[in-house]
C-alpha positions as CSV (number, residue, x, y, z in Angstrom):
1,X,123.3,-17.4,50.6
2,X,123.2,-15.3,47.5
3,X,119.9,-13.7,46.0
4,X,120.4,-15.7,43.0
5,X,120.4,-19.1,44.7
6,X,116.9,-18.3,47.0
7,X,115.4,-17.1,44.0
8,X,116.0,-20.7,42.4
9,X,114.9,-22.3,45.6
10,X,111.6,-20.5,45.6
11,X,110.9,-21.8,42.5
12,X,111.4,-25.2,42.6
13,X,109.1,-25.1,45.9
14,X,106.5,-23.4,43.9
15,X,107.0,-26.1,40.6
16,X,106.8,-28.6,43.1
17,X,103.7,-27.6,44.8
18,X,101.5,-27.4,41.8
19,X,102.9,-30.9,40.7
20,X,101.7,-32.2,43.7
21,X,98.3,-30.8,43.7
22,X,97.9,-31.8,40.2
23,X,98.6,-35.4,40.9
24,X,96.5,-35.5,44.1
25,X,93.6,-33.8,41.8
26,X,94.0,-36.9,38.8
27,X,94.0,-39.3,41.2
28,X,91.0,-38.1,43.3
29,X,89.2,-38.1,39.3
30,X,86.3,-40.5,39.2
31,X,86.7,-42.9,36.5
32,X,85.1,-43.1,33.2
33,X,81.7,-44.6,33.4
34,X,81.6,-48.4,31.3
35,X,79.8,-47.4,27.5
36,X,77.2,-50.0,27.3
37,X,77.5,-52.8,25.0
38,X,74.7,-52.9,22.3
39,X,72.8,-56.0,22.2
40,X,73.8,-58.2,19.2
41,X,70.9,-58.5,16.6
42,X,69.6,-62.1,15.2
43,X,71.4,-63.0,11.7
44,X,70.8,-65.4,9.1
45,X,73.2,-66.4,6.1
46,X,71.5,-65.3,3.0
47,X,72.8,-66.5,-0.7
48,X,73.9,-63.8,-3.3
49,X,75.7,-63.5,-5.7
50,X,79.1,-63.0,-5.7
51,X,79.7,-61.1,-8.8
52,X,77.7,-60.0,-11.3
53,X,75.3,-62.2,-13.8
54,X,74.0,-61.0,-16.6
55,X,70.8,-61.8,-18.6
56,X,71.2,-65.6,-20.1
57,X,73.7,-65.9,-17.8
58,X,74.6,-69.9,-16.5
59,X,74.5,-69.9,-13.0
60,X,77.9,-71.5,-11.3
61,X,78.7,-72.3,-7.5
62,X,81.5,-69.7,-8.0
63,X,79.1,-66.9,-9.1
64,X,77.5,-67.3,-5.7
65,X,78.7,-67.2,-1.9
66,X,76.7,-66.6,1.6
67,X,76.4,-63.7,3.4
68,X,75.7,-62.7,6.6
69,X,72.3,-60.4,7.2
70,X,69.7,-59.0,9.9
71,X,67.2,-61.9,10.1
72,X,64.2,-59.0,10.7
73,X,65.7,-57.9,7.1
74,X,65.8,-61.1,4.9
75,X,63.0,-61.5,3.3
76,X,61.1,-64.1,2.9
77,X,61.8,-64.5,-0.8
78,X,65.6,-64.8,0.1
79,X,67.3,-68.1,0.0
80,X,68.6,-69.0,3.7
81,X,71.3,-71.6,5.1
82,X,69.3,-72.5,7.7
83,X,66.6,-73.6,5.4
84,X,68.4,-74.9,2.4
85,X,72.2,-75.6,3.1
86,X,72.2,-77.2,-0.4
87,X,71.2,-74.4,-2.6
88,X,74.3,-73.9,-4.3
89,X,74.4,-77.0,-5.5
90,X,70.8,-76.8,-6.1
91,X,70.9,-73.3,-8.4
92,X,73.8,-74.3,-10.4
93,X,72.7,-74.9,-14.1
94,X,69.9,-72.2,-13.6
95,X,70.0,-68.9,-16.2
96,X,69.2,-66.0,-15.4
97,X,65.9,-64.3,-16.6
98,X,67.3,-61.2,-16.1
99,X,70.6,-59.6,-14.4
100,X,71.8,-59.7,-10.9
101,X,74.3,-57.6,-9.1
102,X,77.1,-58.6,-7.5
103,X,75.8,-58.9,-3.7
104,X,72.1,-59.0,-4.9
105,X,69.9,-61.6,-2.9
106,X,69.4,-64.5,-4.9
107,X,65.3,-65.1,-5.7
108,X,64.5,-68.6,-7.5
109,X,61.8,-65.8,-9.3
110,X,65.0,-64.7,-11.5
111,X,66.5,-67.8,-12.6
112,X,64.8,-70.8,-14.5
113,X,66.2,-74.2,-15.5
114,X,66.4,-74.3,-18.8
115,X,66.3,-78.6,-18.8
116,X,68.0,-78.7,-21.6
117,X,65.9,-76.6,-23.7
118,X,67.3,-73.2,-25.4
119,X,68.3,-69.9,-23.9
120,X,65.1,-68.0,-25.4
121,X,63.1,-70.9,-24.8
122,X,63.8,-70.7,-20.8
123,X,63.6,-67.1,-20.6
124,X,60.0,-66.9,-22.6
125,X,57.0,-66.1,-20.3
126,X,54.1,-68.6,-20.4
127,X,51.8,-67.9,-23.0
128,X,54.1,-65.3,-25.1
129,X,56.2,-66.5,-28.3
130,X,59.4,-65.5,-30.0
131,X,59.6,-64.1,-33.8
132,X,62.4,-62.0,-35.7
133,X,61.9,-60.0,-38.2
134,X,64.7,-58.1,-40.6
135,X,65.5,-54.9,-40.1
136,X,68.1,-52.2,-40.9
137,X,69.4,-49.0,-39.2
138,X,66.5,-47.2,-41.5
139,X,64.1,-49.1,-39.6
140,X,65.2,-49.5,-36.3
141,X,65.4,-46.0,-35.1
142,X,68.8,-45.7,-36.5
143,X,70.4,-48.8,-34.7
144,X,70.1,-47.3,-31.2
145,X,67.0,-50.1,-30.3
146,X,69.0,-52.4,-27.6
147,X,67.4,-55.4,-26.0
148,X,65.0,-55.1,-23.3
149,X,63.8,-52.0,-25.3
150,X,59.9,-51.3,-26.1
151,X,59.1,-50.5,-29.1
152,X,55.7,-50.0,-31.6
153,X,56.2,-51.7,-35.2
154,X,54.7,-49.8,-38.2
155,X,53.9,-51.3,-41.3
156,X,54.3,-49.0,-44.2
157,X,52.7,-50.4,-47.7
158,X,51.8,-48.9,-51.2
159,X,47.8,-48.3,-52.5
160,X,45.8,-47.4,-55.1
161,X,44.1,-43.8,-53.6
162,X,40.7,-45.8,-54.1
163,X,41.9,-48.0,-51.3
164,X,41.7,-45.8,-49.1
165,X,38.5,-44.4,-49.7
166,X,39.2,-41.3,-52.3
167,X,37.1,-42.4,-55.0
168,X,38.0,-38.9,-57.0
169,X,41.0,-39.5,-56.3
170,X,43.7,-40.6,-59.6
171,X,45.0,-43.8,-59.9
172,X,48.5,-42.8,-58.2
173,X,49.5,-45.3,-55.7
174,X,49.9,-43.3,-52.3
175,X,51.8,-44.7,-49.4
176,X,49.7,-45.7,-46.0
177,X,51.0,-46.5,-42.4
178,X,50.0,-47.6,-39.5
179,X,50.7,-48.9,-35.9
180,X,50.0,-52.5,-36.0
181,X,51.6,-53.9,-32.7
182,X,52.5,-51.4,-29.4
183,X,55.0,-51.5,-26.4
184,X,56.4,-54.6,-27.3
185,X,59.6,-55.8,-25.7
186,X,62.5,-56.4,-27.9
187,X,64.1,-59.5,-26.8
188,X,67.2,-60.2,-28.7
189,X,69.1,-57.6,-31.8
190,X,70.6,-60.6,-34.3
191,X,72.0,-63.3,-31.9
192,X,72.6,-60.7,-29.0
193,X,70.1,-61.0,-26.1
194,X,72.1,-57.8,-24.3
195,X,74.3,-55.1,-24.7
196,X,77.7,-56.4,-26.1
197,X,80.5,-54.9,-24.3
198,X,78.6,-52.0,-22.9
199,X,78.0,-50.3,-26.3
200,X,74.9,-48.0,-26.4
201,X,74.0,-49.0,-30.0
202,X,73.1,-52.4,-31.5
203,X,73.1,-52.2,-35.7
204,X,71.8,-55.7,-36.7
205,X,70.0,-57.3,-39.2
206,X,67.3,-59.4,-37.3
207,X,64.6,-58.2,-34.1
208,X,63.5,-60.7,-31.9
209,X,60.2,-59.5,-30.1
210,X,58.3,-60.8,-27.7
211,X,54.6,-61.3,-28.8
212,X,51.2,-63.3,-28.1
213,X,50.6,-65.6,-30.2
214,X,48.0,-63.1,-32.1
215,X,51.0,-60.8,-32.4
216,X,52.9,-63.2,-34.0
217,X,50.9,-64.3,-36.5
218,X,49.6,-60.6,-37.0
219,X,53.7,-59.9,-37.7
220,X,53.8,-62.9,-40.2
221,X,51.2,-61.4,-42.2
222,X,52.5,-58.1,-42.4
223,X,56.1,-58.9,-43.2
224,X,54.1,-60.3,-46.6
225,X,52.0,-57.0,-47.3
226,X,54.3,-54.1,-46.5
227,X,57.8,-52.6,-44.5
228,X,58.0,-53.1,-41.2
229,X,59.8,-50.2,-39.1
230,X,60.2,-50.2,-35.1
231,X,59.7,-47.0,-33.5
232,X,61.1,-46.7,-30.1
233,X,59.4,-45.5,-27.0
234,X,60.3,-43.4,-24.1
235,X,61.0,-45.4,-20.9
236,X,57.7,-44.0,-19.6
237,X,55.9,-44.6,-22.1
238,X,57.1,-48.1,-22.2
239,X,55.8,-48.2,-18.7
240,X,52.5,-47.3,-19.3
241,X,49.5,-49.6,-19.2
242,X,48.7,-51.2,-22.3
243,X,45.8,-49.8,-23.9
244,X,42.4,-51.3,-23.8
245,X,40.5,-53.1,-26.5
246,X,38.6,-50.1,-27.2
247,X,42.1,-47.9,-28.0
248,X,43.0,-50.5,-29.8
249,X,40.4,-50.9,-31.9
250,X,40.1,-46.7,-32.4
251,X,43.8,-46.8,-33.7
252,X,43.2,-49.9,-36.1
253,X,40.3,-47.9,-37.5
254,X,42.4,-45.8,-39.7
255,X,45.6,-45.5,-41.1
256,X,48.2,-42.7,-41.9
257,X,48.4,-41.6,-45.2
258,X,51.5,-39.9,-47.0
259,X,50.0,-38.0,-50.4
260,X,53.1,-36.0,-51.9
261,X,55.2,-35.5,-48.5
262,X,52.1,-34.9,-46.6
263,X,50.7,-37.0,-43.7
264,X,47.1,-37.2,-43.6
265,X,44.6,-39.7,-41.4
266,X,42.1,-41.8,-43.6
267,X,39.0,-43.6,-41.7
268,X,38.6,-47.3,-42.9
269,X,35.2,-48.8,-43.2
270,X,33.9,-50.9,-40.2
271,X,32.6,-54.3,-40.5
């Protein structure tokens, strides 16, 4: 036998010995230990909505579907299968007070039946009134004042200077302005109660606010003596507390008054 042929031989031995402690090493292994199962948590089937609604919106069986969630999660605001199987049925017909997102947990707190009544009408709090006014893109902060806005509406109107307490004063009519109604929310811009197509600016020609009835007729009366302007506020301001009566009263005790280009602040007299 050749050298070449016991040098071969050799190695196939050698090849074949590792193989067969390799296998007797995988099959001695110990095998994988079971991963535990996690216990399956309690669920409930919850209604939302299945695509968006916006504000004004009539709600329709298709806009809404069930959906499956943690019962520990659901609140108890949420509208549940178990508890009202009919509700779809139930909800349709209902607008929406204001908009929902599509998967958004349906709360009967958003929607109102309008029972035949009008779209403002149903969306109205109790106790607070509707009332346009005219306006331009001069007056409305140059048209960027959307819906759902807060604003403060200033009434502008020509006096004599004795009016406002400058008895040496000339006869020259001076202008005076003043706040007359703060952080109120602006309801509708012409017939549009939201954003039309996503656009950032609404140029109309009629406000709808949302006033107490006090408000209201405070509005009437000023639309008679003066221009009306709408200034609008930050979104923290708008967030604010309203002032107090005290505030209120503090403001209404003067009014701004513009003499040749210059703004000024003139006391009234207190009754």
């Amino acid at each position: 036998m050749n050298t070449a042929r016991i040098v071969v031989l050799v190695i196939a031995l050698g090849a074949g010995g590792v193989a067969a402690y390799l296998a007797s090493g995988y099959e001695n292994k110990p095998a994988p230990a079971a991963v535990p199962v996690a216990a399956s948590l309690p669920t409930t089937e919850v209604l939302v909505a299945r695509t968006d609604i916006g504000l004004g919106q009539i709600v329709k069986p298709d806009d809404l579907q069930w959906q499956t969630w943690p019962a520990n999660a659901a609140s108890g605001t949420f509208i549940r299968r178990d508890g009202r199987p009919d509700a779809m049925t139930q909800i349709a017909g209902s607008i929406a007070r204001t908009p929902l997102m599509q998967g958004e947990p349906i709360r009967e707190q958003k929607l109102v039946k309008a029972e035949g009544s009008g779209f403002m009408a149903a969306i109205l709090p109790t106790g607070m009134r509707a009332i346009s006014t005219e306006i331009s893109a001069e007056t409305s902060a140059g048209g960027f004042i959307l819906p759902n806005d807060r604003v403060d509406v200033i009434l502008s109107r020509r006096v004599k200077n004795t009016d406002v307490g400058n008895n040496n004063a000339g006869g020259n009519d001076v202008v005076v302005s003043e706040i007359i109604l703060a952080n109120i929310r602006v309801l509708a811009i012409d017939q549009l109660p939201k954003e039309k197509d996503g656009q950032n600016t609404v140029v109309g020609k009629t406000v709808t606010l949302e006033l107490k009835p006090d408000q209201a007729a405070a509005l009437s009366a000023a639309r008679q003596s003066g221009t009306l302007s709408l200034a609008l506020r930050s979104l923290v301001d708008a967030n604010a507390a309203e002032s107090t009566p005290e505030e209120q009263m503090r403001r209404s005790a003067g009014v701004n008054v513009i003499r040749y280009g210059v703004a000024g602040r003139q006391l009234t007299s207190q009754k």
